[in-house]
N, C-alpha and C positions, 0 to 999 in steps of 0.2 A: 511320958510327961508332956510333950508337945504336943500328943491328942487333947490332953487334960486343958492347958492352953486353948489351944485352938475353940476346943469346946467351950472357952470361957470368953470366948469371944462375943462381941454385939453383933446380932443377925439385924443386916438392914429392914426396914418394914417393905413388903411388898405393894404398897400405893409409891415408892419414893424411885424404884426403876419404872416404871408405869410412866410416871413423868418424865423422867427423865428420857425416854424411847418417845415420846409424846413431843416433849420440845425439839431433841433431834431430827423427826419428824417434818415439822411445822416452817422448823429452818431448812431444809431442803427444799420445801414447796416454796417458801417466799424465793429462795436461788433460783429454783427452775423460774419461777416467775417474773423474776428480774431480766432471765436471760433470752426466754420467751419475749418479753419486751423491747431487749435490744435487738432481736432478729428483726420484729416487724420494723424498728428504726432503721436498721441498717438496709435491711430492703428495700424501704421507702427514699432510701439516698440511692439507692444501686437505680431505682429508676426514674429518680428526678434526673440522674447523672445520664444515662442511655438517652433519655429523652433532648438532654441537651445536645450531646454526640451529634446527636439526629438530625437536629436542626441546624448544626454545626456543617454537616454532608452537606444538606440539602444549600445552605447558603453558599459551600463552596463552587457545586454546581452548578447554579443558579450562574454563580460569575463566571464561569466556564463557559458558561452558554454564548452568556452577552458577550466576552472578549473572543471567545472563535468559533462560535455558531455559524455568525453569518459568512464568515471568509472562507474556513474550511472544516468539513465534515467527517474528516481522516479519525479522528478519534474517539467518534460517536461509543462502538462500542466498547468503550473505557471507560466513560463518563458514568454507566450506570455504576460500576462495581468497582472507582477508584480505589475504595480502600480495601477492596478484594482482590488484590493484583494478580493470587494464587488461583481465583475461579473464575476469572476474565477472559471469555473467549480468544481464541490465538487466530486472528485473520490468518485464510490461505493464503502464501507465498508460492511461486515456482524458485526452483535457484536462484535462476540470473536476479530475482528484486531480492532475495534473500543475502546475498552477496554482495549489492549495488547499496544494500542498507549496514552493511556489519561496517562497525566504528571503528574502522582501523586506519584510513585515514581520507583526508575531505575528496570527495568525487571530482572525478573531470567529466565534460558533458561530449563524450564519443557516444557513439552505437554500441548497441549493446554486441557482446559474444556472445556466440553460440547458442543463432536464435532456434526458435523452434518453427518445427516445420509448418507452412499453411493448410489449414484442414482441406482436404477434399472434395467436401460437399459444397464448400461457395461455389460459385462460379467463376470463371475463368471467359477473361477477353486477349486475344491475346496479339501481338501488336507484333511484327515483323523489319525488322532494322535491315534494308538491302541495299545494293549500290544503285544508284539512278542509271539511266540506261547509256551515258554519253561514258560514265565512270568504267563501265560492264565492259563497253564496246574497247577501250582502253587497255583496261588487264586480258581482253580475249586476246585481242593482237599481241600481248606480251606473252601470250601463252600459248599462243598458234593454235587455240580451239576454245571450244565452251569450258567457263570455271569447273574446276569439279569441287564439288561440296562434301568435304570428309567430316565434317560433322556441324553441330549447333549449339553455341551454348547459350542458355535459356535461366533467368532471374525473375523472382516473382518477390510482387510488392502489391501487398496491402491498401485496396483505394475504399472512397465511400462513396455512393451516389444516395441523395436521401431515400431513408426508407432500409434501403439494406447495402452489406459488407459487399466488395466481391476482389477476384486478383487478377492481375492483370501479368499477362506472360510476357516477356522481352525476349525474344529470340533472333540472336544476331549469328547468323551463318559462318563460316568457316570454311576458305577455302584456298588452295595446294594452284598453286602457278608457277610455272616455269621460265629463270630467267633465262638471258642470250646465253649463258655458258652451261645451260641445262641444269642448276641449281632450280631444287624446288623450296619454294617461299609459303607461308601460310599467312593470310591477308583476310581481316575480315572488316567488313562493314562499319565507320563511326557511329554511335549511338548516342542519344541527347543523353548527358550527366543528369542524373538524380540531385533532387533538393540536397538531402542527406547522403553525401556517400558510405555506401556499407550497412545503411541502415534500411532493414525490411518494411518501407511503408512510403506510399505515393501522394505525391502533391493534392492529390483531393484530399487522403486523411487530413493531412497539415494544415491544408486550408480549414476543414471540418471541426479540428480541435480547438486551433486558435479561434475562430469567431464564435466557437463554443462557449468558451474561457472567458474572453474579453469584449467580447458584445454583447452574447446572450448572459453572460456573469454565472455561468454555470462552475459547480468546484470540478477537481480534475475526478473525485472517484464516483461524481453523477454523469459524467461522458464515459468512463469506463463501463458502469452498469449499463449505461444505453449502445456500447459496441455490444456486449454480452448478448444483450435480449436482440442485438442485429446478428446475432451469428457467429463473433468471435469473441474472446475472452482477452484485450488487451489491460493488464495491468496498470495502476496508476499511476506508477513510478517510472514506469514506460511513457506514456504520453509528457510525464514531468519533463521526461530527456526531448521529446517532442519538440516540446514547448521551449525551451532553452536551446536547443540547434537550430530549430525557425526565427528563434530572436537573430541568432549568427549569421544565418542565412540572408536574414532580411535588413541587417544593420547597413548595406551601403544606400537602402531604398530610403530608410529612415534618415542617411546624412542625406540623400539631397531633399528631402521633403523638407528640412530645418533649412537648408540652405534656400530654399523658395522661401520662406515661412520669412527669413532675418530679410531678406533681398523686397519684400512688401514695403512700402511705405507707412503703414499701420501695421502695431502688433496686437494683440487683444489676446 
């Protein structure tokens, strides 16, 4: 009976699914074409947007330039790829400026530790610290014969003559005298104190970096590149300490200059 039914059913006309496959159709094309639409809009924001970005760096930069271009140079290679921190060149460090920089707490301006040894290949002047001969003749009679010299101890520091690096050896002798109750003494020669005590580099550098710095207005990591290509590879952060223990050094020269300077009858 349910065939008989069914058979009695109305068969839709075959032009009315045609249409109907026809408009579903038509309304998909216009979707996709709506949305085809909004991609090219949203792209054209993605790169109005970049473009802004863009201009947004380069203004940042720009002011980076003007506020520490001309004093210091130290972060040059930062500047191109500021907002690339992850592909931003990593300057070479040795330990001791790697150390001298970790933020752990504010610096004190000593010598550095545990310097490194002076290359070989400069050259070597080398300077001999002795007794004068009135001195000699003194300890000989306290010794009832010629000094004996059991050994030398020898300091090398870092000088500059323009043009090129070189070192300079301090070797002040060591020597075993015998007092009145036969006790042996070990006595060796005074030697002129260094600018910096402890620290490996001689009153020419000092003098070379300062009027670098401060008269020729050069930054500190254009006097470094210019030891490099003379010979030796001095660090920036090194001459920094340089430069702040020659103030130290030189601060009682600087009170009496102020004190000539107030004592003038005119100031200007």
């Amino acid at each position: 009976m349910s065939n008989t039914a069914a058979q009695g059913l109305p068969t839709p006309p075959p032009n009315l699914r045609e249409s109907q496959l026809r408009a579903a159709v038509a309304e998909r094309d216009e979707i996709i074409t709506q949305q085809s639409q909004q991609l090219v809009q949203l792209q054209s924001t993605v790169n109005e947007l970049s473009e802004q970005l863009q201009r947004l760096k380069d203004q940042v930069l720009e002011a980076q330039r003007k506020r520490f271009g001309q004093s210091s140079e130290r972060g040059r290679y930062l500047q191109e790829d500021l907002f690339h921190p992850l592909e931003a060149p990593i300057p070479e460090q040795d330990e001791e400026e790697a150390a001298a920089q970790a933020p752990t707490k504010r610096r004190k301006t000593q010598p550095p530790r545990g310097r490194r040894a002076l290359p070989p290949e400069l050259p070597r002047e080398t300077m001999r610290y002795d007794y004068d001969d009135e001195t000699r003749a003194q300890l000989e009679a306290q010794n009832g014969g010629p000094l004996e010299e059991i050994g030398v101890e020898v300091t090398e520091t870092l000088e500059y003559a323009p043009g090129h690096l070189y070192v300079k050896r301090h070797e002040v002798p060591k020597y075993a005298i015998r007092g009145d109750q036969g006790e042996r003494t070990i006595v060796s020669p005074p030697r002129p104190s260094p600018p910096i005590p402890g620290a490996q580099v001689g009153a020419s550098l000092l003098a070379h970096t300062v009027i670098s710095k401060f008269a020729d207005h050069l930054p500190l990591n254009r006097i470094s590149q210019q030891l490099a290509r003379d010979g030796y590879d001095v660090p920036r952060q090194r001459l920094c300490d340089y430069v702040l223990l020659s103030a130290s050094v030189l601060a009682p020269l600087a009170d009496l200059i102020r004190q000539d300077a107030l004592a003038s009858p005119v100031l200007h």
